[in-house]
C-alpha positions as CSV (number, residue, x, y, z in Angstrom):
1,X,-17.5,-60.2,105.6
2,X,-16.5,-58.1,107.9
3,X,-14.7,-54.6,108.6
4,X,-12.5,-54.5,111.2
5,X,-10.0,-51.4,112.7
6,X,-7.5,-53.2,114.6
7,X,-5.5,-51.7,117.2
8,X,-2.2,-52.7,118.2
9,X,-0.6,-52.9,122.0
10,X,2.1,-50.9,124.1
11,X,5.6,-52.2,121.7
12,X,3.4,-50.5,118.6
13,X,2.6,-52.2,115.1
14,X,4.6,-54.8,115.4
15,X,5.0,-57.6,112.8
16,X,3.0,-60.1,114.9
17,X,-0.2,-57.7,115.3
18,X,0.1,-57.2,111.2
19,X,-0.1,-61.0,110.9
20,X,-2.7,-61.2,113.0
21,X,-4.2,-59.0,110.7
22,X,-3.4,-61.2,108.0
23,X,-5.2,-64.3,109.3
24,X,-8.3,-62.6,109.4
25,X,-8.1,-60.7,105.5
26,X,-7.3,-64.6,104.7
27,X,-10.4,-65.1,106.2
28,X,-12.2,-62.2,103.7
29,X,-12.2,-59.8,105.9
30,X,-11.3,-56.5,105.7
31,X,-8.6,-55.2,108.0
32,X,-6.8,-51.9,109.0
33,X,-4.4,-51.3,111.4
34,X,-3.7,-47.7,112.4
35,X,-0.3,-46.6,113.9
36,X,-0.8,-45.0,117.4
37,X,2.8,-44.5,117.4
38,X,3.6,-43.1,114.2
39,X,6.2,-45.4,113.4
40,X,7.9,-46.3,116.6
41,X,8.1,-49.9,118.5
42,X,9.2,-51.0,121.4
43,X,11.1,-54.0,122.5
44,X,9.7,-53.8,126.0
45,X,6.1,-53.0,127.6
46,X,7.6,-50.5,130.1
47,X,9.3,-48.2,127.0
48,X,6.4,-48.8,125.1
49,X,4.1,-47.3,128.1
50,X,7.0,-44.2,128.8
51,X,6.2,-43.7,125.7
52,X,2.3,-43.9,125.9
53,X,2.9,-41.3,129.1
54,X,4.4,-38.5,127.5
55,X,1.9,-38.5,125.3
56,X,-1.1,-39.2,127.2
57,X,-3.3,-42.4,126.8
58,X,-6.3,-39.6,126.4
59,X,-4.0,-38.4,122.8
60,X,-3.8,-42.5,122.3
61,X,-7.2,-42.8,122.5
62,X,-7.9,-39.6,120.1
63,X,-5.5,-40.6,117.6
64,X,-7.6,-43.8,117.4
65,X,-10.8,-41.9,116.9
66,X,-8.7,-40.0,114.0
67,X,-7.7,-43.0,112.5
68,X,-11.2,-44.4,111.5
69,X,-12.8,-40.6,111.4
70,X,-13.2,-41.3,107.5
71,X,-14.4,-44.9,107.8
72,X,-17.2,-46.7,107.4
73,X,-19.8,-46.5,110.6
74,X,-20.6,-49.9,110.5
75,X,-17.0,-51.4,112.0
76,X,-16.1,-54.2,114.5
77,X,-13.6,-52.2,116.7
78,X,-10.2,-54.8,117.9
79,X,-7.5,-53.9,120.2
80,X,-4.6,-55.4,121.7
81,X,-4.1,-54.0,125.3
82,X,-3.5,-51.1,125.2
83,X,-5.4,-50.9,121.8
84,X,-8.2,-52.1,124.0
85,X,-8.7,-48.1,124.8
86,X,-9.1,-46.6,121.7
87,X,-11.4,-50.0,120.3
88,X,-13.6,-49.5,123.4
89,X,-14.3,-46.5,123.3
90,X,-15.2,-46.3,119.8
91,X,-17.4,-49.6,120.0
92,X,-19.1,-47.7,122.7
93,X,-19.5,-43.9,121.6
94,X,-19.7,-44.1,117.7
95,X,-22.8,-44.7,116.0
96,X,-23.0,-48.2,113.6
97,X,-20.4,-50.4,116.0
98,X,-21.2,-53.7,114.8
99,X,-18.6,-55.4,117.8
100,X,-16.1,-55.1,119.8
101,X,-13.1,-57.5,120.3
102,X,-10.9,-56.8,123.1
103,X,-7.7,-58.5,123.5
104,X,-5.8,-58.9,126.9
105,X,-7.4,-55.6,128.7
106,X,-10.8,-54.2,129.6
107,X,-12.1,-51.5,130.5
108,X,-15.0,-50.8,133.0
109,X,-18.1,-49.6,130.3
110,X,-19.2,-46.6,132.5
111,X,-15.6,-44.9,132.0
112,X,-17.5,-44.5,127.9
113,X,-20.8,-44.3,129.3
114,X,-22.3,-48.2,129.0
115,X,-22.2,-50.7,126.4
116,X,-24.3,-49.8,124.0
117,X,-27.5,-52.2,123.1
118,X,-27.1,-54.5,120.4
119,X,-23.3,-54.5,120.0
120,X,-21.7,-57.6,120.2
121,X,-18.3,-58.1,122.2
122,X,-15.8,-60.9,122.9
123,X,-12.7,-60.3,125.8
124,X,-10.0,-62.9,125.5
125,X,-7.5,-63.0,128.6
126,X,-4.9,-65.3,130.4
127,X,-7.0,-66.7,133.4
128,X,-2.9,-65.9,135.5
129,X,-2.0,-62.5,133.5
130,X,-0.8,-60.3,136.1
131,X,-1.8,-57.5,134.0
132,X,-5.4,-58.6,132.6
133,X,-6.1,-60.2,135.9
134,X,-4.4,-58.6,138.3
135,X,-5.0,-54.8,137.2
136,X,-8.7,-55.2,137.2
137,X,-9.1,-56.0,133.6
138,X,-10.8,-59.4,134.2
139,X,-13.1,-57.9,136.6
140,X,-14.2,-55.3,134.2
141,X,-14.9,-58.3,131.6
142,X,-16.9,-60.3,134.1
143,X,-19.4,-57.3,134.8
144,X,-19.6,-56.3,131.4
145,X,-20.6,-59.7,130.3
146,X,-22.9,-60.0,133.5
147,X,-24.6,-56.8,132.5
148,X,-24.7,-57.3,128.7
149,X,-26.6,-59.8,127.0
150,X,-24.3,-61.7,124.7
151,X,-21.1,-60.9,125.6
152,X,-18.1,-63.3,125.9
153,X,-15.3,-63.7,127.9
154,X,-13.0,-66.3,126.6
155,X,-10.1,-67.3,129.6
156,X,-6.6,-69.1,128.5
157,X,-4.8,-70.8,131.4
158,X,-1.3,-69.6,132.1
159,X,-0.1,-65.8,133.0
160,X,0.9,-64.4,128.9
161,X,-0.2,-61.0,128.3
162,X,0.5,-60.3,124.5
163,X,0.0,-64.7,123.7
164,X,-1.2,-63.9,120.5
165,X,1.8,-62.0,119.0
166,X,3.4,-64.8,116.8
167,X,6.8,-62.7,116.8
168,X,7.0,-62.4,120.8
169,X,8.7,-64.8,123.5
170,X,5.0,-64.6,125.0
171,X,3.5,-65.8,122.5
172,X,1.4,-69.2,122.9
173,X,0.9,-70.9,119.6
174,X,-2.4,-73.0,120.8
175,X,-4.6,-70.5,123.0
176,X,-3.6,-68.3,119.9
177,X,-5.5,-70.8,117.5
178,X,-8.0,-71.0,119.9
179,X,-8.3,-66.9,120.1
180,X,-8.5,-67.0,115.8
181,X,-11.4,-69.6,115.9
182,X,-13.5,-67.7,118.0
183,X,-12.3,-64.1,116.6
184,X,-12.9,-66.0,113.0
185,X,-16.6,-67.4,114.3
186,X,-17.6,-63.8,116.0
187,X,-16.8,-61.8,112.7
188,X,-19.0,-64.4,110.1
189,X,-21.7,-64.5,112.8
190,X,-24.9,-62.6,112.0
191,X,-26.5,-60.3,114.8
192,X,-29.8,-59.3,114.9
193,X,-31.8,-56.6,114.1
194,X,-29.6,-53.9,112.1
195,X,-26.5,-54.8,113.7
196,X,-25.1,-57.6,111.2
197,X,-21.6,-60.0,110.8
198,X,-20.8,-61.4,107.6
């Protein structure tokens, strides 16, 4: 089984992303989700990003590297959006990463310094998000899969950013199963070499 530190989006833990985080401990995995926001959520993506400014996505990104500073090495690092941030870079820049799952957003892998060899990753998007496809998120997935042996992107059809969040009006009950299955599949699958699933 697997160890995952699961990062939440721009309206903060929110029930949805916890019960997303259920479905996989159903699964025997182990789960945690830190708090970026200390408590707070948001009811819209615009307060939850005012937010995000006056603290800085940099601080977001740090407090994510805080959150799993006493955890084992050997993680699969998941984010939700804006969660993507802190998962990425951590997947990229600390030692043991055993995968990366990277929820509605991507970031290009030179702003971390290159995907590191041997780490598995999956991106899961809506193929008409006007965030993860218009913002340039999509085209940071395609060159990171074209560059990276083994990576995935996984494309939904309509335009839903957060379509896995069971407790939001964008949420799309049937890519959703599809984005478990294939979360659920990545996290039992074995990698080579050192780098193991399962």
């Amino acid at each position: 089984m697997a160890e995952v530190a699961l990062f939440h989006h721009a309206l903060g833990l929110t029930p949805g992303v916890v019960a997303f985080a259920d479905e996989l401990r159903k699964a025997g995995h182990t789960v945690h989700t830190p708090d970026l926001f200390e408590g707070r959520t948001f009811d819209t993506i615009e307060d939850g990003l005012g937010h995000v400014q006056e603290a800085g996505f940099g601080e977001m990104i740090e407090r994510g590297v805080r959150a799993v500073a006493d955890l084992p090495a050997d993680l699969v690092y998941a984010g939700f959006s804006l969660g993507v941030l802190p998962a990425q870079r951590l997947a990229q820049t600390r030692p043991g990463a055993r995968g990366a799952l990277l929820f509605y957003s991507c970031v290009p892998a030179g702003e971390f310094g290159g995907w590191p060899e041997g780490v598995p990753v999956q991106v899961h998007g809506m193929d008409a998000d006007p965030i993860f496809a218009g913002e340039g998120d999509l085209d940071a997935a395609r060159a990171l899969v074209a560059e990276t042996p083994g990576a995935e992107l996984f494309l939904y059809p309509g335009d839903r950013h957060y379509f896995a969040d069971s407790t939001l009006p964008s949420y799309d009950p049937d890519a959703a199963a599809l984005l478990l299955t294939r979360v659920l599949d990545f996290l039992s699958r074995p990698a080579s070499g050192a780098q193991r699933l399962g």
